[in-house]
DRENTIPA-230845 format. One line per field, with one value per residue (C-alpha): x, y, z; residue in one letter. Coordinates in nm, 3 decimals. Layout:
BEGIN
px	c(X/...)
py	c(Y/...)
pz	c(Z/...)
rest	c(A/...)
***
This chain:
BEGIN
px	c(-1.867/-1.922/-2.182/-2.528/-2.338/-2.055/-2.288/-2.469/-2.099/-2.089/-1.850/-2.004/-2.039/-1.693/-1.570/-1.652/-1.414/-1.114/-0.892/-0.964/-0.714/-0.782/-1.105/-1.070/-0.860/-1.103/-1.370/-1.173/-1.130/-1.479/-1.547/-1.333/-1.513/-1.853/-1.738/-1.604/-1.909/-1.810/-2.103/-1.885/-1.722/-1.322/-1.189/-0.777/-0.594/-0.306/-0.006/0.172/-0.053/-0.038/0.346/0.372/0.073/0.350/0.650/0.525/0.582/0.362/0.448/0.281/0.034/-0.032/-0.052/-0.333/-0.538/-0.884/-0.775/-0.675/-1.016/-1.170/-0.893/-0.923/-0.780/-0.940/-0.977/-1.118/-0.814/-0.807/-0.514/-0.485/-0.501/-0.173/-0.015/-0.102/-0.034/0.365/0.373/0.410/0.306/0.378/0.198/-0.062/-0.121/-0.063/-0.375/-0.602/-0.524/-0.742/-1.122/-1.375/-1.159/-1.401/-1.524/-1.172/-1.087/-1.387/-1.389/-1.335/-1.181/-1.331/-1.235/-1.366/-1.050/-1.039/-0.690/-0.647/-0.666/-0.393/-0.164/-0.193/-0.163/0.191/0.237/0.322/0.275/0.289/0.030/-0.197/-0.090/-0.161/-0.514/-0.640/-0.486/-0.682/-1.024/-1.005/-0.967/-1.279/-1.509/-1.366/-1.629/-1.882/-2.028/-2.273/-2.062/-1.742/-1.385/-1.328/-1.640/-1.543/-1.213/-1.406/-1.633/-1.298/-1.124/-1.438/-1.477/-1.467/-1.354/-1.544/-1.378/-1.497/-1.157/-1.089/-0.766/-0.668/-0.727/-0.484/-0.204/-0.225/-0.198/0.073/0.228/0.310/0.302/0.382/0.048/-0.132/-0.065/-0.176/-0.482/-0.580/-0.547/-0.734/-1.020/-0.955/-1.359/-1.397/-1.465/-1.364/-1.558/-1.478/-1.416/-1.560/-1.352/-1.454/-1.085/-1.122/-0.782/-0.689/-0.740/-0.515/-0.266/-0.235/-0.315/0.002/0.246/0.216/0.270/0.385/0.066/-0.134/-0.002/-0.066/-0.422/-0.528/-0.330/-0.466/-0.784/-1.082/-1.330/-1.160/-1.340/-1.136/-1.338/-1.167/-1.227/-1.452/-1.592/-1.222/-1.062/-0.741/-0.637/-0.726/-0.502/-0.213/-0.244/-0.200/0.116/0.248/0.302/0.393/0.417/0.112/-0.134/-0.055/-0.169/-0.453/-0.552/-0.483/-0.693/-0.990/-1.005/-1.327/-1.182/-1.057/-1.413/-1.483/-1.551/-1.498/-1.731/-1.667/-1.615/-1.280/-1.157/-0.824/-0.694/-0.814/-0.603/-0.300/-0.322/-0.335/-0.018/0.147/0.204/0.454/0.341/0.385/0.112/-0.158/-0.083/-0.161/-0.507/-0.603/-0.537/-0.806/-1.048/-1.356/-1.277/-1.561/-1.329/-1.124/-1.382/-1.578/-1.546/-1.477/-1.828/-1.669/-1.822/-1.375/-1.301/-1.552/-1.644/-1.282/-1.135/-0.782/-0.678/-0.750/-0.632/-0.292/-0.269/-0.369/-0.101/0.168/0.240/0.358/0.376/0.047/-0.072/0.111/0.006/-0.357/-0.380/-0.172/-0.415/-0.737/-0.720/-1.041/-1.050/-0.878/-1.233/-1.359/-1.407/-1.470/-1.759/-1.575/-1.510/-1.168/-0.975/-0.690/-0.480/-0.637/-0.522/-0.153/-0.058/-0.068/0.234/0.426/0.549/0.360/0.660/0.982/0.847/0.703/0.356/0.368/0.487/0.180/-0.035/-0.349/-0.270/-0.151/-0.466/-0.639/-0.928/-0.780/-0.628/-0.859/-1.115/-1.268/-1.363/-1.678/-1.437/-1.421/-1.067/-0.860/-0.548/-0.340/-0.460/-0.366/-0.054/0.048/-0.127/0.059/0.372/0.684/0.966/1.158/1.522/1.466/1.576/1.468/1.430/1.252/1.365/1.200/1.015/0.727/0.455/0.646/0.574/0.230/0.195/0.295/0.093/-0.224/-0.127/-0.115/-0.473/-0.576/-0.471/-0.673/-0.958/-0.950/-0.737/-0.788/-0.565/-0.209/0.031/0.329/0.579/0.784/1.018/0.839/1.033/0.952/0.715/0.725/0.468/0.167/0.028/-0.347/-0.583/-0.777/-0.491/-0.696/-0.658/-0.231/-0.287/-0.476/-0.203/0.091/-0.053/-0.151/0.237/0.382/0.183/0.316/0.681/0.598/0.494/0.808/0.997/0.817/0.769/1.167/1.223/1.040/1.261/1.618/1.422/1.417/1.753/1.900/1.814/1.975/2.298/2.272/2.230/2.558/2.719/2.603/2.734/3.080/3.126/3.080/3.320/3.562/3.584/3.489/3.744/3.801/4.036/3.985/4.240/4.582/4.494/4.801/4.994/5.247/5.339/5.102/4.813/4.439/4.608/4.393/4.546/4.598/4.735/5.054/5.363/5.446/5.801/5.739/5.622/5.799/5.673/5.280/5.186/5.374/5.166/4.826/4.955/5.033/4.742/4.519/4.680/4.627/4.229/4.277/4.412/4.130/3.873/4.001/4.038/3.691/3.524/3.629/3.555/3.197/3.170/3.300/3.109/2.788/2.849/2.895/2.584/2.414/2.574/2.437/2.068/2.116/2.190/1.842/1.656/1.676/1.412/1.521/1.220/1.406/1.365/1.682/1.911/1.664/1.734/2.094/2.140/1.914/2.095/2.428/2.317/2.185/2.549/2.714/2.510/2.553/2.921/2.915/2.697/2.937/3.225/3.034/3.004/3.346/3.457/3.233/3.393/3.765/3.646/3.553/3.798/4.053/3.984/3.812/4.097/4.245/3.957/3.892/3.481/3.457/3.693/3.444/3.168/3.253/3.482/3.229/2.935/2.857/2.985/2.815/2.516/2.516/2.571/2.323/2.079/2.080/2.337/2.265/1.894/1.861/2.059/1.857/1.494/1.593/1.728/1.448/1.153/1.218/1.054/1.122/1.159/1.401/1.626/1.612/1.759/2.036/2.138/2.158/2.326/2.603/2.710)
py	c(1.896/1.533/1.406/1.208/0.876/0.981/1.122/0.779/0.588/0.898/0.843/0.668/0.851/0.659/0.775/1.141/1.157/1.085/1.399/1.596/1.500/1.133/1.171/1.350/1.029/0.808/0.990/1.010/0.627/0.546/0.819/0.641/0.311/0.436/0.544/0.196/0.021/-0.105/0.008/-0.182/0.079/0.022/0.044/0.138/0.164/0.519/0.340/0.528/0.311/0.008/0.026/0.166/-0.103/-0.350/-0.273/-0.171/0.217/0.292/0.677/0.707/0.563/0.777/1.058/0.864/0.772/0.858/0.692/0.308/0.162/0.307/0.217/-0.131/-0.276/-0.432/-0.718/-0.552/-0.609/-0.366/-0.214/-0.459/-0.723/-0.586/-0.569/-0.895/-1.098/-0.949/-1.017/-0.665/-0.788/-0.467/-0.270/-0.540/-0.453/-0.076/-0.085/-0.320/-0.027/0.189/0.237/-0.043/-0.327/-0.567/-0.499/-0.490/-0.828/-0.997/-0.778/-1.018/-0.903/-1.027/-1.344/-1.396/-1.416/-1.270/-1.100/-1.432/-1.618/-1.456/-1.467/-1.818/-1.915/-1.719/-1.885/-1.526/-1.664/-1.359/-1.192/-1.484/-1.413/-1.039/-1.134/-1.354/-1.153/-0.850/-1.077/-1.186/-0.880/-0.756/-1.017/-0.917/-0.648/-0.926/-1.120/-1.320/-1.391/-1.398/-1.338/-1.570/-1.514/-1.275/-1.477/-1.819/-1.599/-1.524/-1.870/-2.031/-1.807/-1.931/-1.770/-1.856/-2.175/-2.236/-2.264/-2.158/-2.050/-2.398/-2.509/-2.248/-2.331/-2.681/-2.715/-2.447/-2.641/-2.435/-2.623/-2.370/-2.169/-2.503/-2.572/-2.233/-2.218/-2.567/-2.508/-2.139/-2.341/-2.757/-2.893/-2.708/-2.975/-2.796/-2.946/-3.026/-2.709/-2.689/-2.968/-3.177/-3.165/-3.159/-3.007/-3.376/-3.510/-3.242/-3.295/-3.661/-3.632/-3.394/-3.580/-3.381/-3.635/-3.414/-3.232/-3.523/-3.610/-3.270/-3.250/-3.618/-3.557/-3.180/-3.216/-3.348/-3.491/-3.401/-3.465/-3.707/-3.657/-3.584/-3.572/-3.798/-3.941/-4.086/-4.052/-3.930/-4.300/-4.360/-4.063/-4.251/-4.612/-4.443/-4.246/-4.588/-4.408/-4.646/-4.408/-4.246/-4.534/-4.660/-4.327/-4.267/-4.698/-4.646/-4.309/-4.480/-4.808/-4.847/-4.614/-4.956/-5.048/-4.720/-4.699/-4.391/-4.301/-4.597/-4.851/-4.847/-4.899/-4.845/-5.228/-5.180/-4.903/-5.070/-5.338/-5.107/-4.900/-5.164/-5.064/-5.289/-5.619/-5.426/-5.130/-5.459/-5.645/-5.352/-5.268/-5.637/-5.613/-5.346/-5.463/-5.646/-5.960/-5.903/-5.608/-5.874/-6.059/-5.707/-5.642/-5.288/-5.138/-4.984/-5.081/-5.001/-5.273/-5.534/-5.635/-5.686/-5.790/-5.678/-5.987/-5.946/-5.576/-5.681/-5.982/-5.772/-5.523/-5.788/-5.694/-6.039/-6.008/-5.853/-6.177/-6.387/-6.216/-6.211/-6.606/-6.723/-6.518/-6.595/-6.898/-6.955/-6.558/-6.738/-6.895/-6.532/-6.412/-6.048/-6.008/-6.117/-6.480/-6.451/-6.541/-6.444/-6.728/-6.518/-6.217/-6.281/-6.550/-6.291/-6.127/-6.401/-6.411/-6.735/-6.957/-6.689/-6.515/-6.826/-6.790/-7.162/-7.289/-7.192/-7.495/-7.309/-7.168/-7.460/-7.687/-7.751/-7.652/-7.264/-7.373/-7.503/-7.256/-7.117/-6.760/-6.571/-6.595/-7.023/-6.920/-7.097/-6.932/-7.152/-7.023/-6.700/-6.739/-6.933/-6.639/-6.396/-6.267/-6.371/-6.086/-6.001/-6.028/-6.246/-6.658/-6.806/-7.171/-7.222/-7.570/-7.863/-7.868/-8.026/-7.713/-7.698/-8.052/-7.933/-7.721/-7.911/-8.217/-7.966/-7.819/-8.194/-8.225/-7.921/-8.006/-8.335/-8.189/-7.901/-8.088/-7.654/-7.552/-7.591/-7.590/-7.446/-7.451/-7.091/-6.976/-6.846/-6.505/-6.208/-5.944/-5.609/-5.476/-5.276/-4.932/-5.070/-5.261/-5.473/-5.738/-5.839/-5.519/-5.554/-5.850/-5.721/-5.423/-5.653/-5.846/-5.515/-5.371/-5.723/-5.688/-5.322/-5.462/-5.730/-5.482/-5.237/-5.534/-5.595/-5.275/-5.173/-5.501/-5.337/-5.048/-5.276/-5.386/-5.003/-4.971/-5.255/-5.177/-4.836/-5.028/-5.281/-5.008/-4.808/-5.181/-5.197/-4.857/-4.855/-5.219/-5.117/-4.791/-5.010/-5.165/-4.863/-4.628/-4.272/-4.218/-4.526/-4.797/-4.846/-5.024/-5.086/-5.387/-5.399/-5.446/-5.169/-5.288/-5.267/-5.101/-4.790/-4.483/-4.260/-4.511/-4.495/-4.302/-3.956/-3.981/-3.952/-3.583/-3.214/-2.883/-2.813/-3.160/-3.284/-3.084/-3.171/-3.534/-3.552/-3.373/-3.621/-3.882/-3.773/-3.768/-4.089/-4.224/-4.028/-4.207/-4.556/-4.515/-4.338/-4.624/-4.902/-4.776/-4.701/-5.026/-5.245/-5.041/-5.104/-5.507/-5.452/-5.294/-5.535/-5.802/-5.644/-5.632/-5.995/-6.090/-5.895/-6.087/-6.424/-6.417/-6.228/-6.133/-5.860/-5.500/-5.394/-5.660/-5.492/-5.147/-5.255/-5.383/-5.134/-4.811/-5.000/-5.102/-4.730/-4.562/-4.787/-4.712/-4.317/-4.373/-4.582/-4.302/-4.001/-4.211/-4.257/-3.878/-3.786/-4.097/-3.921/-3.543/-3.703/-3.885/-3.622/-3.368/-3.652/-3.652/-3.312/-3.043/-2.770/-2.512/-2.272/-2.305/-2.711/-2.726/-2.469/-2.659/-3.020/-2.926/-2.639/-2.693/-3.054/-3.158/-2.864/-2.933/-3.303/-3.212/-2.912/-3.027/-3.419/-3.536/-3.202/-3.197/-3.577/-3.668/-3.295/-3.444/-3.778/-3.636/-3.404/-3.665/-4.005/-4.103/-4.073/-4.488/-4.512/-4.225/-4.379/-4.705/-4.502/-4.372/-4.749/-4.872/-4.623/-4.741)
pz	c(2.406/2.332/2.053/2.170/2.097/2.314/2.570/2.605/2.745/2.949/3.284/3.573/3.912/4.040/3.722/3.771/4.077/3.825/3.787/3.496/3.237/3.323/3.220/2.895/2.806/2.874/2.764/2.414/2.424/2.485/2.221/1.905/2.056/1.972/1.663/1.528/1.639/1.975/2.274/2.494/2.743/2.751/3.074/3.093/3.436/3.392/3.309/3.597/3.857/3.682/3.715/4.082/4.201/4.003/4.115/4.492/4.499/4.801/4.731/4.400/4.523/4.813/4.538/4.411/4.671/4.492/4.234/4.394/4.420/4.121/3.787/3.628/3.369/3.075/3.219/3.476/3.751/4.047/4.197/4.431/4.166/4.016/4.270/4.444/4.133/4.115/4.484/4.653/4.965/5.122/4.852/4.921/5.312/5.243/5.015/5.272/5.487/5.303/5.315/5.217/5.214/5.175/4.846/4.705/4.850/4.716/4.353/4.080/3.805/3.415/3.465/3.807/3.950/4.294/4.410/4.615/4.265/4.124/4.460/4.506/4.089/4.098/4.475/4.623/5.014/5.188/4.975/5.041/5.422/5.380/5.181/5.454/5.778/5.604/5.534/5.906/6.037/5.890/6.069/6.436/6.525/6.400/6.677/6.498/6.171/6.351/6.259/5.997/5.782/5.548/5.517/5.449/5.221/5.021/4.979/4.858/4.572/4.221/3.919/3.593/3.560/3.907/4.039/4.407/4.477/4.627/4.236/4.142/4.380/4.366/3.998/3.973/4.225/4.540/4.821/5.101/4.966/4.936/5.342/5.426/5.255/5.344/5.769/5.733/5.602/5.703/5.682/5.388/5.064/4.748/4.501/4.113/3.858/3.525/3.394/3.648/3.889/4.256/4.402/4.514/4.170/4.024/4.228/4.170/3.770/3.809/4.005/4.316/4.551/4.822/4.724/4.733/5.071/5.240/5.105/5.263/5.612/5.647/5.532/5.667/5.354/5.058/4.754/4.486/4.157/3.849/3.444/3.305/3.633/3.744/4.068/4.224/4.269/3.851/3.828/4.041/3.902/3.539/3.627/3.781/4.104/4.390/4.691/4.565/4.495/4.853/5.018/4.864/4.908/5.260/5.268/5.107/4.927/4.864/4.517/4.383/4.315/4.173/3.774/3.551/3.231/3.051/3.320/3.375/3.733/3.843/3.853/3.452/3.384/3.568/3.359/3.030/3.089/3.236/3.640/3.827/4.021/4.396/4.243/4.113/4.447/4.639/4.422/4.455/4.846/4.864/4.589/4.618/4.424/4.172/4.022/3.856/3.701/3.595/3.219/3.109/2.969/2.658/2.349/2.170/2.395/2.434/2.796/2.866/3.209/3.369/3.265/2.929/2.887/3.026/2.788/2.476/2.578/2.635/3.016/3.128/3.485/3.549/3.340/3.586/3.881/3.836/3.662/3.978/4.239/4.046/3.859/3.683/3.545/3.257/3.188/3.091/2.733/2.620/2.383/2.047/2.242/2.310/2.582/2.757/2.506/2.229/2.328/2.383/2.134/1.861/2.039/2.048/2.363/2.519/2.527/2.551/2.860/3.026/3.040/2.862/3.212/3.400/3.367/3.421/3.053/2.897/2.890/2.562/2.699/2.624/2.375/2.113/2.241/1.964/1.922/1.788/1.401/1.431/1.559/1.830/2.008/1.772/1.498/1.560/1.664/1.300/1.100/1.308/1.119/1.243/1.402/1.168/1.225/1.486/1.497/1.836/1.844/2.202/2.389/2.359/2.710/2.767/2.686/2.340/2.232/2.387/2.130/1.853/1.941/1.891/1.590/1.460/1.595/1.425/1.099/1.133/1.220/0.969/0.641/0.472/0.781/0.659/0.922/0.875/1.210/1.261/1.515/1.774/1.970/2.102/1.946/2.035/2.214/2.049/2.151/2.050/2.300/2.017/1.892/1.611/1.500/1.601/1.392/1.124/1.108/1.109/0.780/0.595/0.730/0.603/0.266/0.221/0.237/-0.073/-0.213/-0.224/-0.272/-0.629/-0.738/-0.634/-0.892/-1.152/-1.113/-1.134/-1.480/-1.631/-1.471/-1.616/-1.971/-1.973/-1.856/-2.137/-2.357/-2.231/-2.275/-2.588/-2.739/-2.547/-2.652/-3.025/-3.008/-2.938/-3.236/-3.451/-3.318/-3.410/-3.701/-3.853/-3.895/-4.118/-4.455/-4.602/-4.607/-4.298/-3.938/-3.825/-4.073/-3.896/-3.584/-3.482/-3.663/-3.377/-3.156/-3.322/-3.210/-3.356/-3.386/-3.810/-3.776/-3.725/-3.610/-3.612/-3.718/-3.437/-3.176/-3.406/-3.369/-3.014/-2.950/-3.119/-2.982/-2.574/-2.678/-2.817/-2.506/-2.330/-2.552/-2.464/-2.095/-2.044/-2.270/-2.127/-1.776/-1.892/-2.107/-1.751/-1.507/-1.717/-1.746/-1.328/-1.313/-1.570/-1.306/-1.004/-1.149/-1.256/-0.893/-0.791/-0.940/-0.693/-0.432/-0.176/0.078/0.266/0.084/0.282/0.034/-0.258/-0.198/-0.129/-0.515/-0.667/-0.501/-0.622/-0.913/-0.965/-0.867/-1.127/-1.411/-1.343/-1.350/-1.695/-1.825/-1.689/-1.879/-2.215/-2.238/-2.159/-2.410/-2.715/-2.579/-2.628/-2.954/-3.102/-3.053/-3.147/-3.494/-3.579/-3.744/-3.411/-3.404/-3.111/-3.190/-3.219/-2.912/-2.708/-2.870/-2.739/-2.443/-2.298/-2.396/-2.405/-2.070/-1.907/-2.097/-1.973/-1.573/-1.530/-1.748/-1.613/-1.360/-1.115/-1.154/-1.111/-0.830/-0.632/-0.738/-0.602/-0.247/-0.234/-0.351/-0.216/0.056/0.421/0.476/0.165/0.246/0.625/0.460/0.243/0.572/0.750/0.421/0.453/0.799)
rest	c(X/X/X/X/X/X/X/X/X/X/X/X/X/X/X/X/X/X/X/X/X/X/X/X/X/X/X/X/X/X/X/X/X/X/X/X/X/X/X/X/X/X/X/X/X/X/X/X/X/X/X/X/X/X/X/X/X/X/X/X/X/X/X/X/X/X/X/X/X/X/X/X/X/X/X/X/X/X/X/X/X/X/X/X/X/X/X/X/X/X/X/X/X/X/X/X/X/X/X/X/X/X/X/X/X/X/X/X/X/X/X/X/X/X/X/X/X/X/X/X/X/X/X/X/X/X/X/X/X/X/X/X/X/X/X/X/X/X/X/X/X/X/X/X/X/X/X/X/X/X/X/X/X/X/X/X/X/X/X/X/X/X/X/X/X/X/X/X/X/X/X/X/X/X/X/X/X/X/X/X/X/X/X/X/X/X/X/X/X/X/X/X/X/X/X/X/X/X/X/X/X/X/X/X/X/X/X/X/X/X/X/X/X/X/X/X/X/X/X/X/X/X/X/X/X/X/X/X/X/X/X/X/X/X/X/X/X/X/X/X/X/X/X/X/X/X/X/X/X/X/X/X/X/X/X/X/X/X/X/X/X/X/X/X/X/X/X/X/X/X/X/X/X/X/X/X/X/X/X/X/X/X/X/X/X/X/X/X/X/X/X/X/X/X/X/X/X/X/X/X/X/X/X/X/X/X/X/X/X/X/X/X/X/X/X/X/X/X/X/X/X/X/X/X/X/X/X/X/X/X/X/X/X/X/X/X/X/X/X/X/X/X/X/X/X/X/X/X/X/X/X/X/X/X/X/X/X/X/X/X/X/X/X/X/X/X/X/X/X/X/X/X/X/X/X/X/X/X/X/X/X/X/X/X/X/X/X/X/X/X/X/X/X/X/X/X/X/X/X/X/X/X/X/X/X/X/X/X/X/X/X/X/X/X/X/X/X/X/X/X/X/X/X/X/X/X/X/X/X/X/X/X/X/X/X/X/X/X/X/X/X/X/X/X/X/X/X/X/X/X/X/X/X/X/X/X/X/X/X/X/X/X/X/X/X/X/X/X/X/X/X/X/X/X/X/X/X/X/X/X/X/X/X/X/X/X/X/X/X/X/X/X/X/X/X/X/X/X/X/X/X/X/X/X/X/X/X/X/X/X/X/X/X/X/X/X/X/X/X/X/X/X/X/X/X/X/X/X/X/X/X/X/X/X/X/X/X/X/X/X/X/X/X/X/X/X/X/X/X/X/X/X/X/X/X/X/X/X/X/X/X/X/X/X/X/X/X/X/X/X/X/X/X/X/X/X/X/X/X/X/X/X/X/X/X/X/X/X/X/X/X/X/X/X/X/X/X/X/X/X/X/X/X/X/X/X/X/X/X/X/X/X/X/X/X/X/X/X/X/X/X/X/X/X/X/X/X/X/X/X/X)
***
């Protein structure tokens, strides 16, 4: 018998028709429920059900008649949930057979989700046939409702996002579903979800042009609203579709003149991402002309027209396009003052793509117009930073001289403006609206780069020291070599004592002397390969030190200028390894000691750990520019 805590999540009356040992389970469930704290009744569907209701075995399911209408899931899914979201159509009419099929076609499920929901997100068609056939059906002995009441009843249903089941199939993309459930219900006009998406809007925020198409030529008022007040054609314009745009224009273009949250309308966005001339044409074809003159109300932007959105953005041909249909929108300034000159001579683009041969651009009047900063075009077109890497010398047409006959006038006017002339070329085009801020970026990024260069100097200076001070060293072993020199009077006198031949000596002293001798040689080779490679390096830090104003040459002499100097210091230790054991007596322990313990000593306890921190710490932009040195 069940405690007082069990007792109060007792079984409901549906419940109580549940064979016996399916209700000792549940009754067990709900039982270790109460017991951790949880009132909340758990509901579990037998997992024998679940899997004939999934896989379409009518015959268990005949066994469990009783059973069909009263199991859910916890989320509260039906039978006929299961099986219409896996697409059993036949499992699905076999159950609409039964008694009370009403309640199971409109039962939502947790989530609100009907079993028409879930058929049309997976795009199961003959379900959704079988779901509506069944929902009509029930509406025939009806006079005054009539046959398709209960079946309109069931495709306007939301869920809790408030997402009919044309939501679900449209953005899941099934268009055969998305036909269907548009002609069972044509005058229907499914409004926005809880985002805000109307089935039209998702469709064209998605791509769905087929979609978008079926929706506008079977429908009779669809609704077009989307996320933050846009519309399906904002959706189109911004995903640059052609094919697209014009359908929905030709469908309604009064939505050219309509304006999203922060003012935007859709000739705005096509001149932010940049939409071909045929997609502007055809928005300016079924615009009101005021759209083009209409700043955008968005205090990150400023009050800014098409015109100036497309010049900030550096999206030449809409430029073009709009100056050559509208001439005096050049006369309009955004809130800071600028104007469309402003705007695009910080790219650098107003000669190389030919906006200098539109004389609507090129009179002073634009020119020397000065902003809310004192600041005419010009001016911001010499403080821009040059591309780098790039030497373009424009011709010397007539909008060139232009140009250079107002920079003269500038500097008269203004003797503090120094004017310095630079190659004007091509500047790649910014991801930001604002181009003071592209401006203001390209300084800081410009600043940066002096920056590395001086502090990658500083390095060649520690650098360079360590190299004079292998030179030093290896210079002076030469000249103090191990074993001394000959003193007595003679051919051989102040010639290096082990460089001499051992033809004198017999037996053990022989094999002592030869011995001594091949470290000798050893000695000599491995100093004068560390004493030259340090003088290169020495060299190579030297050269550094002119003013070059490209960090790739910098990096190029400090990494070899770096590499040399770890070679010259590699060769110094193997020199004092061979010196040593050139003129210390044959002993097992001071050969171990120099031969096995130094060297090993010198590569696991510097050269290993060095050259790993260095891979592992420097930056991603330096190891970037190994990697382009190297090829």
């Amino acid at each position: 018998m069940a405690d007082p805590t069990t007792s109060s999540l007792n079984l409901s009356t549906e419940s109580s028709q549940i064979g016996a040992e399916d209700a000792r389970e549940i009754q067990i469930t709900n039982q270790a429920a109460a017991e951790a704290g949880n009132l909340t009744k758990i509901t579990i569907m037998d997992p024998t059900l679940y899997m004939a209701a999934e896989d379409g075995d009518t015959d268990v399911l005949k066994a469990r008649k009783e059973d069909i209408q009263l199991k859910l899931t916890p989320k509260k899914n039906t039978v006929l949930h299961v099986a219409a979201q896996f697409g059993q159509a036949e499992c699905v009419k076999w159950i609409l057979q039964l008694g009370s099929p009403s309640s199971l076609l409109q039962q939502p499920n947790e989530k609100g989700d009907t079993a028409l929901h879930l058929a049309a997100r997976e795009g199961h068609l003959t379900v959704v046939k079988n779901l509506i056939d069944a929902a009509k059906k029930l509406g025939e002995g009806d006079a005054e409702r009539g046959a398709a009441a209960d079946c309109m009843v069931m495709l306007r249903m939301i869920n809790n996002d408030k997402d009919t089941a044309l939501h679900e199939a449209v953005r899941n993309h099934h268009p055969e579903v998305v036909k269907l459930l548009i002609q069972e219900d044509p005058h229907f006009t499914y409004g926005a979800n809880a985002e805000g998406n109307t089935p039209l809007y998702i469709a064209a925020e998605w791509g769905f042009g087929n979609l978008v198409k079926m929706i506008l030529d079977n429908c009779s008022s669809p609704a077009h609203s989307g996320i933050k007040g846009r519309t399906a054609l904002h959706a189109a314009v911004i995903l640059k579709d052609q094919a697209m745009t014009q359908k929905i224009l030709e469908w309604k273009p009064d939505l050219t003149k309509e304006l999203d949250e922060n003012g935007w309308s859709p000739l705005h966005f096509a001149a932010y991402v940049g939409c071909g001339p045929t997609i502007v044409r055809q928005l300016l074809e079924k615009s009101d002309t005021y759209v083009v003159y209409l700043g955008v109300e968005d205090h990150e932007i400023g009050n800014r027209t098409a015109l100036h959105i497309a010049a900030s953005r550096g999206h030449v041909d809409i430029v073009k396009l709009l100056v050559s249909s509208f001439p005096d929108c050049c006369e309009k300034v955004d809130d800071k003052g600028n104007n469309v000159l402003h705007l695009i001579m910080p790219k650098k683009i107003f000669v190389t793509s030919g906006l200098s041969n539109i004389p609507r651009l090129r009179v002073r009047g634009l020119m020397n117009e000065k902003n809310a900063e004192g600041k005419t075009p010009l001016h911001l077109l010499h403080n821009s930073p040059s591309p780098k890497g790039v030497n373009y010398f424009p011709p010397p047409e007539p909008m060139f001289t232009s140009i250079l006959d107002t920079f003269v006038r500038l500097r008269r006017r203004s003797p503090s403006f120094r004017v310095s002339i630079r190659p004007l070329g091509s500047l790649e085009v910014k991801e930001d609206i604002d181009s003071s801020k592209s401006k203001g970026s390209e300084e800081i990024s410009e600043s940066k780069e002096s920056e590395e260069i001086s502090e990658s100097k500083k390095t060649m200076k520690s650098h360079m020291i360590v190299a004079a001070l292998i030179a030093t060293v290896t210079f002076a072993a030469g000249f103090t070599l191990p074993g001394g020199y000959i003193p007595d009077k003679g051919d051989t006198q102040g010639m290096a004592v082990l460089s001499l031949p051992t033809n004198g000596t017999k037996g053990k002293d022989r094999d002592m002397a030869i011995a001594a001798s091949q470290k000798f040689r050893i000695f000599v080779v491995a100093d004068s390969i560390a004493m030259i490679v340090s003088l290169c390096a020495i060299g190579i830090y030297f050269f550094a030190a002119f003013p070059f104003y490209k960090k790739e040459a910098v990096w190029a002499f400090l990494l070899y200028g770096h590499a040399l100097t770890m070679v010259a210091m590699g060769a110094m230790v193997f020199a004092f390894v061979a010196g040593l054991q050139a003129v210390l007596h044959p002993s097992p322990f001071l050969e171990d000691a120099t031969q096995f313990i130094i060297l090993p000593v010198f590569l696991l306890l510097f050269l290993v750990p060095g050259l790993l921190i260095t891979l592992t710490t420097i930056p991603d932009v330096a190891r970037k520019k190994i990697v382009g040195l190297s090829h």
